[in-house]
Z-matrix of the N, CA and C atoms (Angstrom, degrees):
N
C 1 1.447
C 2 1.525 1 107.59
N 3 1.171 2 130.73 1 136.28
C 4 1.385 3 141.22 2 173.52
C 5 1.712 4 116.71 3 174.19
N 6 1.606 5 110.90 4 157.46
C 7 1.065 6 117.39 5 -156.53
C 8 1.497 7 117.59 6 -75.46
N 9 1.116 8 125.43 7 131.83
C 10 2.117 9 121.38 8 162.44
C 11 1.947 10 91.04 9 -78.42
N 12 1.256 11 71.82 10 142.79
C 13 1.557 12 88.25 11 151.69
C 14 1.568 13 131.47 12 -127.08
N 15 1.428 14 130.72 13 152.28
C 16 1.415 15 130.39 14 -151.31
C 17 1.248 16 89.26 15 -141.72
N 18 1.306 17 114.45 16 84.33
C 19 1.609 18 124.36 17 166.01
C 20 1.422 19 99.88 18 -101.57
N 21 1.629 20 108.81 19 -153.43
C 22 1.669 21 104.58 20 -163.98
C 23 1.610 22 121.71 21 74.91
N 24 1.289 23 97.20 22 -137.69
C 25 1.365 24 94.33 23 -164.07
C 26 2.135 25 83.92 24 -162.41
N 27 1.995 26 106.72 25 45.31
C 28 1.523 27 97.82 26 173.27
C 29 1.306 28 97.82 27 -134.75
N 30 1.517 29 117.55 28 144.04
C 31 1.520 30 130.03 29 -164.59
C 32 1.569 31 99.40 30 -131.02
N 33 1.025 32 145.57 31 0.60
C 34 1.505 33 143.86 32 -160.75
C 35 1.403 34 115.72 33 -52.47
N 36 1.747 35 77.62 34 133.66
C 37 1.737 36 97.85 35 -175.08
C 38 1.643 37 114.17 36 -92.62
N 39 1.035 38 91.86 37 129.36
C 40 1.892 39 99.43 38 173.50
C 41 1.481 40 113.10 39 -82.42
N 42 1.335 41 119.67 40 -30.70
C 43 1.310 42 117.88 41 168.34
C 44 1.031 43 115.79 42 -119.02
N 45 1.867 44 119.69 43 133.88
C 46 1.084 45 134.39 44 175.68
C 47 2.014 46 124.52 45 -66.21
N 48 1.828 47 98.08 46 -10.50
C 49 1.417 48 97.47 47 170.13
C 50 1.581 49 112.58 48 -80.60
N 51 1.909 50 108.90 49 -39.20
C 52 1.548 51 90.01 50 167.73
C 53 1.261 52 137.79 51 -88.55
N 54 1.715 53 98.64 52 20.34
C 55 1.652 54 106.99 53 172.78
C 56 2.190 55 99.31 54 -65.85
N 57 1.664 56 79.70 55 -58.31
C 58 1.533 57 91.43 56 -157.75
C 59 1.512 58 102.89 57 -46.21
N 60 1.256 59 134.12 58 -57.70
C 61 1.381 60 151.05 59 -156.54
C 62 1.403 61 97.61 60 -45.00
N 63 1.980 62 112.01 61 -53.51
C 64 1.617 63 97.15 62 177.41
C 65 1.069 64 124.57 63 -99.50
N 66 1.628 65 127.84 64 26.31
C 67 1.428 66 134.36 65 148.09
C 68 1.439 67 102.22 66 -88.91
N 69 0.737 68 138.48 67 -13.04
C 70 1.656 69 145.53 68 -153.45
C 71 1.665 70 110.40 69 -96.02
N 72 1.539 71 97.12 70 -47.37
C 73 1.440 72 92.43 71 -151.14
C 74 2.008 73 88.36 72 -139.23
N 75 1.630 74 107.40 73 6.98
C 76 1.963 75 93.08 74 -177.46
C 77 1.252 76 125.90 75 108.67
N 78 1.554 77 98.97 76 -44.71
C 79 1.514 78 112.37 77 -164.77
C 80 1.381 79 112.67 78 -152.23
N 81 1.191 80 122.00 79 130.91
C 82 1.269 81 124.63 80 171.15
C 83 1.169 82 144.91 81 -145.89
N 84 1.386 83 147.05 82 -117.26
C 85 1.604 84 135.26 83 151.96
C 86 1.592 85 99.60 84 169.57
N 87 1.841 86 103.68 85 131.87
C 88 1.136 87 123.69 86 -168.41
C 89 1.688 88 89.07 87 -123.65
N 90 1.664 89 92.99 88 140.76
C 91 1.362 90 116.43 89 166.63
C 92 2.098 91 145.53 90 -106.92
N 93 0.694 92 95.27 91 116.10
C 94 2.001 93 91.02 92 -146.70
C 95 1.439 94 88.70 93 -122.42
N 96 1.428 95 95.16 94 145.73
C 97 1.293 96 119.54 95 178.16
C 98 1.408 97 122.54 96 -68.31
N 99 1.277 98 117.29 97 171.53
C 100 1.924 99 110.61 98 -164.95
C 101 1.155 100 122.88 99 69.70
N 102 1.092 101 116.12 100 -134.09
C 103 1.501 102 132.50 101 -150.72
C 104 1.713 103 103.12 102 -156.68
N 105 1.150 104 123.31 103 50.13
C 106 1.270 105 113.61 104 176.31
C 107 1.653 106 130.73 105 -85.34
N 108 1.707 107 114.64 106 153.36
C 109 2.194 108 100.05 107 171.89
C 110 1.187 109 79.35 108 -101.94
N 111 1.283 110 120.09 109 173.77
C 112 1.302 111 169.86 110 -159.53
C 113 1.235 112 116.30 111 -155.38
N 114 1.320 113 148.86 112 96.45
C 115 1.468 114 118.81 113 -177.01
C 116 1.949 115 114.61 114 -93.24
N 117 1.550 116 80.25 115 146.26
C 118 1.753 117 94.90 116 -167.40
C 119 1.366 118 103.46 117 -75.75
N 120 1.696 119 99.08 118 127.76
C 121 1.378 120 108.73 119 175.54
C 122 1.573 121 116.51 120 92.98
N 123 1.156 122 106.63 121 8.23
C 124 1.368 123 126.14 122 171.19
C 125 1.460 124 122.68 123 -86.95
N 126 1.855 125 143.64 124 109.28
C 127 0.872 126 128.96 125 -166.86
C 128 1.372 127 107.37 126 -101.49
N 129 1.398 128 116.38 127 140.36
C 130 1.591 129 150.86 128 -160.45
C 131 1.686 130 108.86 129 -96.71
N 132 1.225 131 92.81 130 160.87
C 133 1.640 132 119.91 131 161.79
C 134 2.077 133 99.49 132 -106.33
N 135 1.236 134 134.50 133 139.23
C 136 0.888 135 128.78 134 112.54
C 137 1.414 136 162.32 135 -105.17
N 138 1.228 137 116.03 136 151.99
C 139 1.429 138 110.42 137 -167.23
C 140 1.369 139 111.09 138 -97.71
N 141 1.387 140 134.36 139 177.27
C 142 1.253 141 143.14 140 156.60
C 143 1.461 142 120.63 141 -91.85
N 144 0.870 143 139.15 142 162.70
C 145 2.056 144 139.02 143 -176.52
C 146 1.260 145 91.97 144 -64.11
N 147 1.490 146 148.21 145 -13.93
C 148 1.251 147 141.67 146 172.16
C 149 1.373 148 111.98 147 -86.08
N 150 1.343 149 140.37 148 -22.48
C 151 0.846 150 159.64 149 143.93
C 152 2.030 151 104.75 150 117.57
N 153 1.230 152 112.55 151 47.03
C 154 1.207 153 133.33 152 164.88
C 155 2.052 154 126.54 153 -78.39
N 156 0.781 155 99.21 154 121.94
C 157 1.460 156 96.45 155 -175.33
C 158 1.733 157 111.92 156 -78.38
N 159 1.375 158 103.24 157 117.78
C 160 2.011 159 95.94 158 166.10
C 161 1.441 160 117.36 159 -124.72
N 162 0.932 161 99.46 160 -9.97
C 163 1.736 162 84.86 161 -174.49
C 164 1.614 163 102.51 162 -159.25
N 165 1.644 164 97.55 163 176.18
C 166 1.734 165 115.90 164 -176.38
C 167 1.216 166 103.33 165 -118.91
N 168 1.442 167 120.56 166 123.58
C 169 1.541 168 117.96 167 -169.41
C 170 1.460 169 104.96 168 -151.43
N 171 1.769 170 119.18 169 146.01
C 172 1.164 171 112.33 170 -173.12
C 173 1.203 172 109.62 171 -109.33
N 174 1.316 173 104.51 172 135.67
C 175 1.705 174 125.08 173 171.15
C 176 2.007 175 106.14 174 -52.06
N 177 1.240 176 97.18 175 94.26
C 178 1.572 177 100.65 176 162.07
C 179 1.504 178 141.20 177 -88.27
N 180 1.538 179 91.57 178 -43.24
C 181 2.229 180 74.65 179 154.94
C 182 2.064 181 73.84 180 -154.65
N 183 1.449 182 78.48 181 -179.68
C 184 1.408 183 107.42 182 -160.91
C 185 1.926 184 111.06 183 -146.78
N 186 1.665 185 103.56 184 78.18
C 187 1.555 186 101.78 185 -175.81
C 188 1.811 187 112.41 186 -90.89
N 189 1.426 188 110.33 187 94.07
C 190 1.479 189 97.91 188 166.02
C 191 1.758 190 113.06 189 -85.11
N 192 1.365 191 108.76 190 144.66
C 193 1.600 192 144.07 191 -172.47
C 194 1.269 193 137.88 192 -158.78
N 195 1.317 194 102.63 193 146.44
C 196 1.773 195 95.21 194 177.38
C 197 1.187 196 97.90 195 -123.11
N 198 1.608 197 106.57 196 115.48
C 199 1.226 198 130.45 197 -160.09
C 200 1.821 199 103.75 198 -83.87
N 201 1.999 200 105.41 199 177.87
C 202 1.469 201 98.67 200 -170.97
C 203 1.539 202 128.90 201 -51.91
N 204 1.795 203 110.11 202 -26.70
C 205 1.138 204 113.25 203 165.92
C 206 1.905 205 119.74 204 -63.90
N 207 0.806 206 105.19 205 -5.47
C 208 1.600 207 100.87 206 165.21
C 209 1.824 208 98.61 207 92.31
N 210 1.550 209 119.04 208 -7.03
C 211 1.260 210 122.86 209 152.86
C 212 1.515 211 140.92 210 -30.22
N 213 0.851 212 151.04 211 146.62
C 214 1.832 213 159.35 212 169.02
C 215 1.572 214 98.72 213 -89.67
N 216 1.103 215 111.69 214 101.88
C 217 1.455 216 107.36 215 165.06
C 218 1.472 217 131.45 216 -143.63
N 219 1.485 218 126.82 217 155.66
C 220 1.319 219 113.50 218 -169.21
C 221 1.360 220 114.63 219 -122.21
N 222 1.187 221 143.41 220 102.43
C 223 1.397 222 130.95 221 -175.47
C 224 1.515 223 108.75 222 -86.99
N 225 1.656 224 124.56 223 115.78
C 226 1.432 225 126.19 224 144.43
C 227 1.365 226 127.85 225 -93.67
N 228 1.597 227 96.31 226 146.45
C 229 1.423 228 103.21 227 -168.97
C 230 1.901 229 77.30 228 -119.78
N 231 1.699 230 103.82 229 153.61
C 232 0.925 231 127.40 230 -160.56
C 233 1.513 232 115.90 231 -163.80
N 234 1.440 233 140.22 232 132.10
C 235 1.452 234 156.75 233 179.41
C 236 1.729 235 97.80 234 -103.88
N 237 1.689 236 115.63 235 136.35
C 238 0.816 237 142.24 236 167.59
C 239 1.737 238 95.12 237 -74.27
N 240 1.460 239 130.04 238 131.28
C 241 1.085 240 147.24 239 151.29
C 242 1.658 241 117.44 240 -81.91
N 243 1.116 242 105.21 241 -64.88
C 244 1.585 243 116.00 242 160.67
C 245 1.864 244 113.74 243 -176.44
N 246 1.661 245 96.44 244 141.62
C 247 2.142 246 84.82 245 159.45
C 248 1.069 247 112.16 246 -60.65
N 249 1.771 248 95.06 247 168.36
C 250 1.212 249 106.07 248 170.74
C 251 1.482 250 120.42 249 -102.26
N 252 1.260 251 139.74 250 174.13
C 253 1.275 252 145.86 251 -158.09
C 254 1.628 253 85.40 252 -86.40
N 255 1.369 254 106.23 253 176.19
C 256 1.410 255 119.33 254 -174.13
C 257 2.063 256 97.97 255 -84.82
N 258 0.934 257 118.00 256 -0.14
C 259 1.487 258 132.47 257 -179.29
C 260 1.348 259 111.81 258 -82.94
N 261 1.295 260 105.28 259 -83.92
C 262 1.367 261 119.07 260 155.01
C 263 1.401 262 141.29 261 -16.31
N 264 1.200 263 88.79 262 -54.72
C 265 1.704 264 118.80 263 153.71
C 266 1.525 265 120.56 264 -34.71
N 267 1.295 266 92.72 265 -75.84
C 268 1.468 267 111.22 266 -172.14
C 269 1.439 268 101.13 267 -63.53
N 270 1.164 269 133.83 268 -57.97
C 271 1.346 270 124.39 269 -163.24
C 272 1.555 271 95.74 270 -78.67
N 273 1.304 272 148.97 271 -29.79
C 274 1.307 273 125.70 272 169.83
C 275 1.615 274 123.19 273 -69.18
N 276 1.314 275 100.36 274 -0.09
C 277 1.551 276 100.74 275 177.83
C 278 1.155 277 116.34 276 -85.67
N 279 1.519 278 102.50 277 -55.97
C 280 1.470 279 117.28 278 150.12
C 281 1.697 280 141.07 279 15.56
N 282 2.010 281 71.67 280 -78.33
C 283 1.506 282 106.85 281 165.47
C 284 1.263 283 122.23 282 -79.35
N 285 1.003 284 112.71 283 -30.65
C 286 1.474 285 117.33 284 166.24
C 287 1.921 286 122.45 285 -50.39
N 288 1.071 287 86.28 286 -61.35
C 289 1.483 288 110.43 287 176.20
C 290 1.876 289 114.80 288 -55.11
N 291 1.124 290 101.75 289 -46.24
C 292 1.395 291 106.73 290 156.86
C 293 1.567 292 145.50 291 -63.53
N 294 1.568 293 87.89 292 -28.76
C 295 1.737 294 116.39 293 171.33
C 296 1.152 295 127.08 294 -84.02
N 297 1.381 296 106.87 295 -49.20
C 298 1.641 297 119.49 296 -161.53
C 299 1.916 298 104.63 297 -138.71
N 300 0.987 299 120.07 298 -32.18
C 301 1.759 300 116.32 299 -152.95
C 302 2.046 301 77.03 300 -108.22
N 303 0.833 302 142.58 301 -60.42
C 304 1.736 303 152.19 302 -116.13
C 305 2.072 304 74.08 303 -71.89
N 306 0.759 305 135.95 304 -46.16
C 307 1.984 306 120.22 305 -162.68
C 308 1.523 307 102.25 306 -66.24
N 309 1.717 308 118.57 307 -35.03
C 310 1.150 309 126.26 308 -153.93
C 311 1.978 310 97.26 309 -103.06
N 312 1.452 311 119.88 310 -3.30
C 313 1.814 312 103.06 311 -167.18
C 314 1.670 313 83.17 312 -94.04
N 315 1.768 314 94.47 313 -179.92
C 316 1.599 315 112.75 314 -172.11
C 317 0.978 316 98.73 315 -68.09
C-alpha cells in the first residue's frame, strides 16, 4: 500500500458521467483507484477517458481510503474554473501526449 501522486497539471477522468456533472453543473467529484494526493487548491488540466483536454478546474479536497469493500480509493472533489477553447485544447493534448499519455496511446 502506498501513495501515487498527481502533480503537473493531469486530472483524468475515467468516467464520462463525472466528466459531464462538472462541466454541467461547476462542481463535481471523480473517483480513482489506489491511494492517490491531489493537492488542495491546486488548479488542473482535465482530460477525458480519451485522453482529450477540456477544461481548468480546481482540486478542492482530496479523500484517499480503503473503503468497506477492502478497496484503495481516492475521491476528488473539484470546481470547474472554465473550458477551454477548441485551441487550447488541442495544444494541451498535444502536450499531454508528449508528457504523460504518449508511452501508453496506440
Amino acid at each position: 500500500m502506498g501513495f501515487q501522486t498527481e502533480f503537473n497539471s493531469v486530472c483524468k477522468f475515467k468516467s464520462e458521467q463525472e466528466l459531464y456533472e462538472l462541466l454541467e453543473y461547476g462542481r463535481g467529484k471523480m473517483v480513482k483507484q489506489g491511494l492517490r494526493v491531489f493537492p488542495t487548491g491546486q488548479k488542473v488540466i482535465a482530460y477525458t477517458p480519451d485522453n482529450v483536454a477540456v477544461a481548468i478546474v480546481k482540486i478542492m479536497g482530496c479523500i484517499a481510503e480503503i473503503n468497506f469493500q477492502g478497496q484503495e480509493v481516492t475521491e476528488v472533489e473539484m470546481e470547474l474554473i472554465r473550458k477551454l477553447n477548441e485551441e487550447e485544447s488541442r495544444i494541451q493534448t498535444n502536450l499531454a501526449y508528449e508528457m504523460f499519455f504518449g508511452e501508453h496511446s496506440p
